[in-house]
Backbone as numpy.savetxt, mean C-alpha at the origin, in Angstrom:
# Nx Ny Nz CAx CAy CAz Cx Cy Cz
-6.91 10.07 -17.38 -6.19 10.32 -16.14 -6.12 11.82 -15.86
-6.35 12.28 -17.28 -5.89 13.85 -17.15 -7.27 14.78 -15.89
-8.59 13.81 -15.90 -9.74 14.31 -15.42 -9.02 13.77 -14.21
-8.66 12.78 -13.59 -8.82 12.83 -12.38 -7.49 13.54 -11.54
-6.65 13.96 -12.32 -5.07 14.44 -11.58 -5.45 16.56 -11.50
-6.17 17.08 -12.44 -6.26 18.44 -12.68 -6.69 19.12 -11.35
-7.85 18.35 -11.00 -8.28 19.15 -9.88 -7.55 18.71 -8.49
-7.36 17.40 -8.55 -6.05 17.26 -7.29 -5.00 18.14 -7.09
-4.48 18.73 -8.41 -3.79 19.24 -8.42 -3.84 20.80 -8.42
-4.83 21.02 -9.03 -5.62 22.77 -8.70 -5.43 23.09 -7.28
-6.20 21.85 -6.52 -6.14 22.16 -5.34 -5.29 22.44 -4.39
-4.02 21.52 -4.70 -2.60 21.58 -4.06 -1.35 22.66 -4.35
-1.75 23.05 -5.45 -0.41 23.12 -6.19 0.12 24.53 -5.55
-0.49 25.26 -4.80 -0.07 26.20 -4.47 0.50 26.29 -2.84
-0.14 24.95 -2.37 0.42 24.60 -0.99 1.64 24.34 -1.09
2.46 24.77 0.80 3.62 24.35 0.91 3.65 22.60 1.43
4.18 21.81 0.74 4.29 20.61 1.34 3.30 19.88 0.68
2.88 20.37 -0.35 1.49 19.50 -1.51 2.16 17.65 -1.52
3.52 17.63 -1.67 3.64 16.15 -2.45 3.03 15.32 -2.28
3.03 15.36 -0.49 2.16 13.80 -0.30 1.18 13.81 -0.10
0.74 14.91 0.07 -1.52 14.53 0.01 -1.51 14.43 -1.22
-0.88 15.23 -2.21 -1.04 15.03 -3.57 -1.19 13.54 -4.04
0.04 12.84 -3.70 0.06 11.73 -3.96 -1.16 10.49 -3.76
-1.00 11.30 -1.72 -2.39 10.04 -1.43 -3.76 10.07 -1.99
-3.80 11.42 -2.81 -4.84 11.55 -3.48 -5.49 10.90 -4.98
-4.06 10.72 -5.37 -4.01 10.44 -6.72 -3.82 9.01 -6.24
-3.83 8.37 -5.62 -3.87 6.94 -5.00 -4.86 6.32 -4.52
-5.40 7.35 -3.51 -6.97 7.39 -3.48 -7.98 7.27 -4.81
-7.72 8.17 -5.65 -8.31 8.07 -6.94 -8.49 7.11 -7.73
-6.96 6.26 -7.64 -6.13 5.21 -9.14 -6.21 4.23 -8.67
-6.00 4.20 -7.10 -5.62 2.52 -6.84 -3.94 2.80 -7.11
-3.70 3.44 -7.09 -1.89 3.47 -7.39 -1.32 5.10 -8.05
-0.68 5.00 -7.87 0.11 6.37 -8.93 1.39 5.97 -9.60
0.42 5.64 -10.90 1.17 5.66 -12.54 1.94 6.29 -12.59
3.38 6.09 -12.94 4.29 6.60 -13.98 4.01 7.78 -14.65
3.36 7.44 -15.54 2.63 8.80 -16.27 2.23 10.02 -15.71
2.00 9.91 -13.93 1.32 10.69 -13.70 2.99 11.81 -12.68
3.60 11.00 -12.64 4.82 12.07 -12.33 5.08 13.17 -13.26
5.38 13.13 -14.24 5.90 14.32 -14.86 4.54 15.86 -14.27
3.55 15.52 -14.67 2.56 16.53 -14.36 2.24 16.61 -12.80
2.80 15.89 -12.10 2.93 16.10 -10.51 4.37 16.91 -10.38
5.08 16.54 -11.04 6.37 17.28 -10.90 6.57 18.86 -11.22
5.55 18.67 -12.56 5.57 20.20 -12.67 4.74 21.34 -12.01
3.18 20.67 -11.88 2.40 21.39 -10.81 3.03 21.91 -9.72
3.80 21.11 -8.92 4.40 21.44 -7.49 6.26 22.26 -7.68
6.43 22.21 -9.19 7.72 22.58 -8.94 9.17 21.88 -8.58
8.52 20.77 -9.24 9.42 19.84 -8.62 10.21 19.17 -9.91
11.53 18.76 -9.34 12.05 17.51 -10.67 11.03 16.21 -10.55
11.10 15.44 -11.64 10.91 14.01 -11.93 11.13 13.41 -10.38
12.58 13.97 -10.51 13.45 12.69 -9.80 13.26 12.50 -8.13
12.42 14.25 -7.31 11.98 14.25 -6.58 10.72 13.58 -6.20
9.51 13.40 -7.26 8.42 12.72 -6.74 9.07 11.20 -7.09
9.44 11.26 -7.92 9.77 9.32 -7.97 10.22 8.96 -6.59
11.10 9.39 -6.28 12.21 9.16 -4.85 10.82 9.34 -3.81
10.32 9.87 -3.69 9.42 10.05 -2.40 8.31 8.63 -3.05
7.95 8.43 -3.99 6.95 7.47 -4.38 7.65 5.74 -4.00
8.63 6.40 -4.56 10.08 4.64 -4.20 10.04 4.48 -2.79
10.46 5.50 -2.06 11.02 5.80 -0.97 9.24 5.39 0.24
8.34 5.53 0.21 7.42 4.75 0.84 6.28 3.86 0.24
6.57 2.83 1.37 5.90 1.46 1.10 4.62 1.75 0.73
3.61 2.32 1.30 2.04 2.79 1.51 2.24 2.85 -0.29
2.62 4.01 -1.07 2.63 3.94 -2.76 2.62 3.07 -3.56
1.91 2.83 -4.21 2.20 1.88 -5.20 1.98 2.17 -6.53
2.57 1.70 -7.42 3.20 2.39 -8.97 2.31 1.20 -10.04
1.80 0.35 -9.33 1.41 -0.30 -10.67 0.12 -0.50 -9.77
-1.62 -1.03 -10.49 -2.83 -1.14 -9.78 -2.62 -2.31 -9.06
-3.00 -2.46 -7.29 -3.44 -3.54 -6.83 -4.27 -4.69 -7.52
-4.18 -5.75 -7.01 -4.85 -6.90 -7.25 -6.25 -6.63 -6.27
-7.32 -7.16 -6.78 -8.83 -7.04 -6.24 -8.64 -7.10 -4.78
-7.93 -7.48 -4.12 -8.13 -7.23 -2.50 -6.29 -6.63 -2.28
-6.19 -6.50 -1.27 -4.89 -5.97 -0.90 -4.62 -6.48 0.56
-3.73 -7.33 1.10 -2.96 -7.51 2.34 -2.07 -7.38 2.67
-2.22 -6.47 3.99 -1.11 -5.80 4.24 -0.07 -6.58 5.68
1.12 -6.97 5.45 1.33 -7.58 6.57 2.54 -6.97 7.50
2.29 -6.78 8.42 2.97 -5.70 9.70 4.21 -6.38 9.70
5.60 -5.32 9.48 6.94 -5.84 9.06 7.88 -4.60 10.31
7.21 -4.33 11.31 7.55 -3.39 12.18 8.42 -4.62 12.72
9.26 -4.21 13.98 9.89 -4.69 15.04 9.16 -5.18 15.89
8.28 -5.38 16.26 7.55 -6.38 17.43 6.69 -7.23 16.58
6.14 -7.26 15.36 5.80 -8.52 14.26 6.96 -9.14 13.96
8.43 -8.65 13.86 9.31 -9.28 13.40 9.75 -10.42 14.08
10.00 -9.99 15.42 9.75 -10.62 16.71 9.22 -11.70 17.02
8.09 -11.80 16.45 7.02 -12.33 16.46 6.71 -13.62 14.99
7.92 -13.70 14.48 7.62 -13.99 12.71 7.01 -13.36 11.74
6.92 -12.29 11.50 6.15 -11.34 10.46 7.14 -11.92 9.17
8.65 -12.16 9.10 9.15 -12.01 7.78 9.05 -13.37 7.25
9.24 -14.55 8.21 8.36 -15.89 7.21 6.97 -15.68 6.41
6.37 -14.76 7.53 4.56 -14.48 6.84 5.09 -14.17 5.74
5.58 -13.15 5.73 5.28 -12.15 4.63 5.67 -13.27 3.11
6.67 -13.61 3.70 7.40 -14.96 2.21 6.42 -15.99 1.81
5.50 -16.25 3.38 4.48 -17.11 2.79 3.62 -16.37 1.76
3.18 -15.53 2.63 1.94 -14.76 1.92 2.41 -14.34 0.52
3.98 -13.68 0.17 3.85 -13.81 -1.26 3.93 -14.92 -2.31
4.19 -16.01 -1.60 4.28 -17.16 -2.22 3.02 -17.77 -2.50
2.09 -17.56 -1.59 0.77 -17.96 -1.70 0.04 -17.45 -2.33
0.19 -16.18 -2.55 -0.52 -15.07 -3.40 0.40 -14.40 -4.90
0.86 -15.42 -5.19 1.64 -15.13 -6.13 0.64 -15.64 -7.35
0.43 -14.27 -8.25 -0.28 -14.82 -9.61 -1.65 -15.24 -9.14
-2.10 -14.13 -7.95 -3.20 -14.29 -7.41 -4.15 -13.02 -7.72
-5.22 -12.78 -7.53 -5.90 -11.11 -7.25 -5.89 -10.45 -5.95
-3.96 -11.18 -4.81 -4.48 -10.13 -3.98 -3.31 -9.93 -4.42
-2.56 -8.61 -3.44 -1.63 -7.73 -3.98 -1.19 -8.28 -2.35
0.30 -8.32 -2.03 0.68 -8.63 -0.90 1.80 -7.03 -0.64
1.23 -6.59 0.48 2.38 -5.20 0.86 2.76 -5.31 2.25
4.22 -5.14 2.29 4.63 -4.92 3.50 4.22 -3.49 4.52
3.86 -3.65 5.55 3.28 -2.25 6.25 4.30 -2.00 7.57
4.37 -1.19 8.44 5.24 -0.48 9.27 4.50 -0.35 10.67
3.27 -0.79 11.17 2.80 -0.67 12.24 0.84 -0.77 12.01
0.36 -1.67 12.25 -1.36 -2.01 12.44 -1.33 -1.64 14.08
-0.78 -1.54 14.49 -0.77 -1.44 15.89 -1.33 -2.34 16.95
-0.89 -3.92 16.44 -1.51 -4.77 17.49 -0.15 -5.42 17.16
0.91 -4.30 18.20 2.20 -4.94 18.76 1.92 -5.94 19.96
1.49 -6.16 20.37 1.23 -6.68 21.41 1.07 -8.67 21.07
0.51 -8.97 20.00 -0.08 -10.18 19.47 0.35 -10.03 18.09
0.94 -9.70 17.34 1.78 -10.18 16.20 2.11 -11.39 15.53
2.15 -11.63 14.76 2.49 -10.62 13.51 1.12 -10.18 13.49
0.83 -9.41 12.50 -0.72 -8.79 12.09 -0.55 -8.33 10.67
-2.16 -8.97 10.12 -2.24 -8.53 8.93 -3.66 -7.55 8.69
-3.33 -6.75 7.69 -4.55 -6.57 7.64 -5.52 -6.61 6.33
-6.79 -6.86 5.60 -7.53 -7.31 4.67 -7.98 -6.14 4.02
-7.67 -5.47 3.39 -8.54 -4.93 2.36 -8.83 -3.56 3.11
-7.73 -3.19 3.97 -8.34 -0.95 4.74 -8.86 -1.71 5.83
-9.49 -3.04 6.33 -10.83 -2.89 7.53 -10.79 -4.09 8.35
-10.26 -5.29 7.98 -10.39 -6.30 8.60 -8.89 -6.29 9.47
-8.44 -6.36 10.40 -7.23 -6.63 11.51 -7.18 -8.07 11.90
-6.36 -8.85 11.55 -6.05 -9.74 12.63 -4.82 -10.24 13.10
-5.00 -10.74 14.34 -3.61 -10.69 15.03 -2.78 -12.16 15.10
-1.93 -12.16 16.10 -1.21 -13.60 15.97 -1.55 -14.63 14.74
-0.96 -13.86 13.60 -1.38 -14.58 12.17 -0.20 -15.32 11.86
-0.59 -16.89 11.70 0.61 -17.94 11.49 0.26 -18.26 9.73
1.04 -18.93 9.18 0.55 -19.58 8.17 -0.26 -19.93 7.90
-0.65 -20.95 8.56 -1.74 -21.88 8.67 -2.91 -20.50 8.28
-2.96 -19.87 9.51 -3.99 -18.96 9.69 -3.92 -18.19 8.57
-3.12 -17.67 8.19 -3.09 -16.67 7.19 -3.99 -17.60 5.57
-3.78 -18.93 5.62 -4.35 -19.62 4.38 -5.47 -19.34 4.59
-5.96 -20.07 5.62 -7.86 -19.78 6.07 -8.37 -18.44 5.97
-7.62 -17.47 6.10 -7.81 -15.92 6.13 -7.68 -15.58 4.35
-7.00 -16.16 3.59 -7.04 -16.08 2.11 -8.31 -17.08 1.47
-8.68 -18.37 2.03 -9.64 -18.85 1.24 -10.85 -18.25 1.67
-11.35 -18.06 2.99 -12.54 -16.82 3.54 -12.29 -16.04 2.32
-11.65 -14.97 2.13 -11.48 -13.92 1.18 -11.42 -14.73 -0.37
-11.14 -15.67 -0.32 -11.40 -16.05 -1.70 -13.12 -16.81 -2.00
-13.46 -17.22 -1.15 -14.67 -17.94 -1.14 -15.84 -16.48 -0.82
-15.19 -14.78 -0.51 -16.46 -13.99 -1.23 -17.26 -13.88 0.34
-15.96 -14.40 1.66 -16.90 -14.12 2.63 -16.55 -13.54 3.90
């Protein structure tokens, strides 16, 4: 880990406001940002522990342990909510529970308009996603297509 955090951190450490590219970098890198990797983020930037944890806790986008082989993200803004986004989301972790995808709540895909919305893996969008739909949208992705 130590190879991939040094030069992220070479690079930042002297910027004002390093934490969170820092972070998205080391996320970019990991698939997540480890535990382990706070203390030496903390000290590069000057910071306590207790400051990068809180900013890592404190947004959804972070994640502290590695995703599952795909990742879905399902839109938990105010016009998905509207719309049923928070049954999805209960389905979707229920469905994907003890699965290889990783289920995350997100803050705006920006297809307020037709909601809820999820999205597949960084690239795939889709909109007015019901249950139903959301299964067919998990076995596609499970069937590799």
């Amino acid at each position: 880990m130590d190879a991939i955090l040094e030069p992220i951190l070479a690079a930042w450490r002297d910027r004002p406001g390093a934490l969170l590219p820092v972070l998205h970098a080391v996320q970019d890198a990991l698939g997540h940002v480890p535990p382990e990797a706070v203390p030496a983020i903390a000290a590069a930037l000057n910071l306590s522990r207790a400051e990068v944890h809180g900013v890592i806790s404190y947004y959804h986008h972070f994640r502290q342990e590695p995703p599952g082989r795909h990742v879905v993200r399902v839109c938990c803004a105010e016009a998905c909510q509207a719309a049923g986004a928070e049954a999805l989301a209960e389905h979707a972790q229920a469905r994907c529970a003890g699965s290889a995808v990783t289920v995350e709540p997100v803050y705006c895909l920006g297809l307020c308009a037709c909601g809820p919305a999820v999205q597949i893996d960084e690239h795939a969008l889709h909109a007015a996603v019901t249950p139903a739909k959301f299964d067919a949208l998990l076995a596609r992705l499970e069937r590799g297509e």
